[in-house]
C-alpha positions, 0 to 999 in steps of 0.5 A: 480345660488347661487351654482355656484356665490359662487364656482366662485372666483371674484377675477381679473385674472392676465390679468385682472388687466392690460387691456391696459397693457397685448394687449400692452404687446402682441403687443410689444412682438410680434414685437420683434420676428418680429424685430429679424426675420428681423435682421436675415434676413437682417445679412444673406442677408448681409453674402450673400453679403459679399460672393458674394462681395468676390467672385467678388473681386476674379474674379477681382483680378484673371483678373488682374493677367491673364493680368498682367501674359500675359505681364510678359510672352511676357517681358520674351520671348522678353528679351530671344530674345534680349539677343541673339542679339548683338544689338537691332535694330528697325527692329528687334525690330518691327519685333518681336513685330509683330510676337507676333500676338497681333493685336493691343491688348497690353493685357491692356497696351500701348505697348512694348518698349525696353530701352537700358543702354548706358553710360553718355559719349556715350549720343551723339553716340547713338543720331547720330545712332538713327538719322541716323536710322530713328528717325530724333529728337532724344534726350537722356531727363536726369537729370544729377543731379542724379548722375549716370554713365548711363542712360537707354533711351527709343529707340523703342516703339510698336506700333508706334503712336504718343502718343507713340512717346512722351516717345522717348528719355525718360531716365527712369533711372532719374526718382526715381520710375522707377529707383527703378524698374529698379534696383530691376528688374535688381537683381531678373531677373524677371519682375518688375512693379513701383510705381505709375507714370504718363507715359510720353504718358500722360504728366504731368497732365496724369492720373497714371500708372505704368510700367513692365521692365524685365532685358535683359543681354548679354550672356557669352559663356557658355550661363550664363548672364553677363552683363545688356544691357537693358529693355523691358518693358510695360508702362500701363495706369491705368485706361485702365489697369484696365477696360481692366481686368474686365468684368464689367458685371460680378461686379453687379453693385459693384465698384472697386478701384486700389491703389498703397501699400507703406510699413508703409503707411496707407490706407488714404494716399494711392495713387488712380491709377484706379477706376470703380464708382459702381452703387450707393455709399454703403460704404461696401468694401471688400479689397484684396491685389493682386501683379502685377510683384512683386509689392503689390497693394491693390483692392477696392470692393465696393457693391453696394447700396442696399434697407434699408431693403430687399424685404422679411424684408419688408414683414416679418415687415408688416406681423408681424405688421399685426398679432401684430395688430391683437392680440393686438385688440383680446387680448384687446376685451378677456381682455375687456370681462373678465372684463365685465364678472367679474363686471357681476358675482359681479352684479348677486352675489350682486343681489342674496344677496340683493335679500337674504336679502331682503326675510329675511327682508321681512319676518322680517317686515312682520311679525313685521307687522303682529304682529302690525296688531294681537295686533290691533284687539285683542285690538280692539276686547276687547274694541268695543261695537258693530261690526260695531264699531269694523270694523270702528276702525279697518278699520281706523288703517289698512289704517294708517299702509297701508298709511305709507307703501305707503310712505316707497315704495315710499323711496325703504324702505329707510329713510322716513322723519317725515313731510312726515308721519305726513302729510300722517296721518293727510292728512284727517283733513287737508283738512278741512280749518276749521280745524287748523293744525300747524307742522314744524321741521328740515329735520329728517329722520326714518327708516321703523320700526320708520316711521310705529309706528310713523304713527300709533300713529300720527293716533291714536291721530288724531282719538282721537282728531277727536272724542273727542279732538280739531279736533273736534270743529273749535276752536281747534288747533293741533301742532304737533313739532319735533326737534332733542333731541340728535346725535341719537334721535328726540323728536316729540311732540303733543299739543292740545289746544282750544278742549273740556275740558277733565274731570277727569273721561277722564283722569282716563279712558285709551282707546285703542288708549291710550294703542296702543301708551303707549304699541306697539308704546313705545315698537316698539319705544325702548323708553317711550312714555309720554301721558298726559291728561292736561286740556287744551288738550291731549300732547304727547310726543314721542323720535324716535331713529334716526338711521345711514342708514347701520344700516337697510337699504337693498340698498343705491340708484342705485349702488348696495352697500349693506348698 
């Protein structure tokens, strides 16, 4: 195990220094390949949008065409009938567009109607014949204020209904947006559509339309046209142009807006003709300009509203949160388990050293001991008289050892304080009230090795005491105090007094418990001890280094650090 701590670098990992930061880290890193998933799935789901958005604006466009191509077609025959005819009566007219089999389907318009050109001086002529013909209140509706030489009234109209019957007598030509088409119509010989215009069926507050004129002209001999006798043209309604060219089923719930073009003019200002609202209003349009007899219109496609995010964005964001989550509790519980991992390896390689150290100490105190212990019985030896005398003396010295040891167990070989271990060595007189015991100090603490020849010279001098000096009668009294003499040194002192007197012969004979404090406690105690015989009583004086507690100690308390 010693092997592999010291191989193991306790060093923290990258990820171990960021417990909180790596999970986060990995959480955000895996939301963003989400996040980027998503808006990739959303920019296709929106180009598959845009796609089908175009082909519906295709579709649509190429219904208005076809509708649009229908008209001009049945304008052009109508007109290459009537260049043949020297006049264009009512019968004709009905007879023709009947022929036409349209069954009441005008292809999205509100009919066929012919308008011919009749000069300004001829206005009261055609109103008497189209009188005469049938048409009781017929009235050329013009605006002489515009100035022409002509004008070009609405004669017949299929189908005849009276909502058709409104644009009877109507002179198209004074009005400038059909006069435009007119004229323009009138130079290209093709069909023609106007600007936006409210038709004459709807009133003035109708919704818009637009019309279609083709030219019909007089033929020459040689069958070439000459002279403009007229229009056939197609009034349209919008609205019902526009929803009779889609197959609304074929939109998919997408919108279409019809507007009318004017060169230079912006989009905002732009005239609404027709609408179909979509489903839900989405903002997204595809815009297509499309040409309806030689006019430019501009179609609307708006898409329909869709969901914020599509059904498989959804479940790609709650399938990336999901796994965001869950690597970010496995990666807090790895990150979590190295730390611990590592502070567990710290704690068994500090345990392994302060388990190394103390076997070192150990074998360094006992030994220490042991030494004690050698020097005790080879002194004890050279100085009994008899064994039992020798047992006795060296069974009283071995407990003192033993009772200081007990004091530096109780601290875990810590600092021991001096009161506890002059009270444990003298703990055997006290307890007789006939003996008179004074101690006191300040709060001092030893290290073992101090505490150990403390408690064996306190020991001594109580032996001493007991046998020869003032422990030995009631009237003798025993003080015993200490004080600091130094930042790093405590003075103890040991007075008797009211003892026996002590002869000269006692202060000549040195004993062994004097040569066991003057030689083993001086020495263990790197300083003199000062031992003398006064005849009052017996004083030592003793001066213990205090020591810093890193200076010995193994552990400091429960935390683990090596002192």
């Amino acid at each position: 195990m010693e092997r592999l701590l010291a191989q193991k670098k306790l060093t923290a990992r990258w990820y171990e220094r960021w417990p909180r930061g790596v999970p986060v880290g990995i959480f955000v890193a895996t939301m963003a390949v989400t996040l980027l998933s998503v808006f990739a799935i959303e920019r296709a789901d929106e180009q598959r949008q845009r796609a089908q958005m175009a082909q519906v604006a295709q579709e649509v466009a190429s219904g208005i065409e076809r509708r649009s191509n229908a008209n001009a077609a049945y304008l052009r025959s109508s007109a290459a009938l009537f260049a043949t005819q020297q006049m264009v009566e009512a019968p004709l007219f009905r007879t023709f567009v009947r022929q036409l089999h349209l069954d009441g389907r005008y292809v999205g318009s509100d009919g066929i109607g012919w308008a011919m050109k009749v000069r300004r001086v001829d206005v009261p002529t055609v109103e008497a014949i189209m009188r005469s013909g049938g048409v009781p209140d017929f009235t050329v509706r013009s605006d002489p204020q515009t100035g022409a030489g002509h004008v070009v009234p609405v004669m017949f109209i299929e189908p005849d209904s009276s909502r058709n019957r409104r644009a009877i007598g109507f002179d198209m030509f004074s009005e400038s947006a059909r006069r435009a088409a007119m004229i323009e119509a009138e130079r290209s010989g093709q069909p023609t559509a106007t600007k936006a215009v409210v038709l004459q069926q709807e009133g003035s507050a109708g919704q818009p339309g637009f019309l279609v004129y083709m030219p019909v002209f007089a033929l020459g001999q040689n069958g070439t046209p000459q002279k403009l006798r007229g229009y056939v043209y197609s009034p349209f309604n919008a609205q019902r142009f526009l929803e009779a060219s889609i197959d609304e089923s074929r939109l998919q719930g997408a919108g279409v807006r019809l507007f009318d073009v004017d060169e230079g003019t912006p989009k905002s200002a732009m005239k609404l003709m027709a609408a179909i609202a979509p489903d839900q209003d989405s903002g997204r349009v595809v815009n297509r300009p499309i040409d309806i007899a030689a006019h430019r219109y501009l179609l609307e496609i708006e898409a329909p509203a869709t969901p914020m995010l599509s059904m498989m964005s959804v479940m790609t964001l709650l399938f990336g949160l999901l796994v965001a989550t869950l690597l970010l509790v496995l990666a807090r519980l790895l990150t979590q388990q190295a730390a611990e991992d590592r502070i567990a390896l710290a704690w068994f390689e500090q345990q392994s050293s302060i388990r190394n150290s103390l076997t070192r100490e150990l074998n360094h105190r006992v030994k220490n001991t042991l030494a004690n212990v050698l020097s005790i019985i080879s002194l004890t030896r050279r100085r009994a008289t008899s064994l039992g005398d020798f047992a006795d003396s060296l069974e009283g010295r071995i407990r003192a050892l033993s009772a200081t040891h007990d004091l530096l167990t109780q601290s875990d070989w810590g600092t021991t304080p001096v009161a506890m271990v002059v009270q444990a060595e003298l703990a055997p007189y006290a307890q007789d009230i006939q003996r008179h015991l004074e101690m006191g100090g300040p709060d001092v603490e030893l290290a073992p090795n101090d505490a150990l020849s403390l408690g064996l010279a306190v020991h001594e001098l109580a032996t001493n005491a007991a046998k020869y000096g003032a422990l030995s009668v009631e009237s003798g009294r025993v003080s015993i105090r200490w004080e600091m003499a130094g930042d790093d040194v405590a003075r103890i002192e040991w007075i008797e007094r009211g003892g026996p007197p002590i002869d000269v012969e006692m202060r000549r004979k040195r004993g062994f418990g004097t040569e066991l404090i003057e030689k083993i406690v001086a020495h263990e105690l790197r300083n003199p001890v000062e031992l003398r015989f006064e005849p009052e009583g017996v004083r030592c004086t003793l001066l213990i280094p205090v020591r810093r507690r890193g200076d010995f100690a193994i552990r400091q308390g429960r935390s683990g650090k090596i002192g």
